[in-house]
C-alpha positions as CSV (number, residue, x, y, z in Angstrom):
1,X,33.8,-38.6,12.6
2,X,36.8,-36.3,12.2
3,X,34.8,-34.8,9.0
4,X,32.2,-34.0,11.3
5,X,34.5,-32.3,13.9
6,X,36.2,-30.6,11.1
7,X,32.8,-29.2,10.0
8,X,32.0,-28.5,14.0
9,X,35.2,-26.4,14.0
10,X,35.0,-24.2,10.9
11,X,31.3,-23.9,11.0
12,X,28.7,-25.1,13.3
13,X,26.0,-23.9,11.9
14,X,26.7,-25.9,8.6
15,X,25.8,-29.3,10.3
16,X,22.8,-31.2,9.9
17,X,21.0,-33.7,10.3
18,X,22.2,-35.3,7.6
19,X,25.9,-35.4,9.1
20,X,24.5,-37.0,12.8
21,X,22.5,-39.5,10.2
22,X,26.3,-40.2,8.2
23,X,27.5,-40.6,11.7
24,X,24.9,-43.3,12.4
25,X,25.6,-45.3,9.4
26,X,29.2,-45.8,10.6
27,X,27.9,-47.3,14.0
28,X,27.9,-44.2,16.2
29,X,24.8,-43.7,18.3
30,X,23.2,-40.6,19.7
31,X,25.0,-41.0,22.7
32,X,28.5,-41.2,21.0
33,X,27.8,-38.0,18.9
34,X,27.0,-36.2,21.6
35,X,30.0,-36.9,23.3
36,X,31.5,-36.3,20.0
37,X,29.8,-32.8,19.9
38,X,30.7,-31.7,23.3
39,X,34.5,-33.0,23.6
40,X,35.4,-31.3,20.0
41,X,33.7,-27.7,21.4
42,X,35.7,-28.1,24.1
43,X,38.9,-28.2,23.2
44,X,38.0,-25.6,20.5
45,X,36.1,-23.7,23.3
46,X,39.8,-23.9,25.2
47,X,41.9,-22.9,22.4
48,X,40.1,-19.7,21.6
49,X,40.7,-19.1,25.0
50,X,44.5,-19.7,25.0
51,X,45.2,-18.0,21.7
52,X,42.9,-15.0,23.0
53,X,45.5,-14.9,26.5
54,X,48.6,-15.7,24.0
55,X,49.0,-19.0,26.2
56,X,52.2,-20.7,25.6
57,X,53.5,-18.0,23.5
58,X,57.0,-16.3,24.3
């Protein structure tokens, strides 16, 4: 899971189906990658946002 979030993180559009299918063999369903997907480009969705505003920089 956490190489798939590092791959969501530098490069989205390097996943494929062969990554959700690795995520399946480890017992993770559709449902849990998906909530994978969407809680990962969040935070990174946030971030960009905070480092773009200089959030919690002095």
């Amino acid at each position: 899971m956490l190489d798939y979030v590092v791959q969501l993180t530098r490069d989205a559009t390097g996943i494929s189906a062969s990554d959700h299918e690795n995520l399946r063999s480890v017992g993770f369903d559709d449902k849990a990658i998906l909530q994978i997907t969407l809680i990962a480009s969040w935070f990174n969705y946030i971030n960009r946002v905070a480092d773009a505003l200089g959030v919690g920089r002095d």
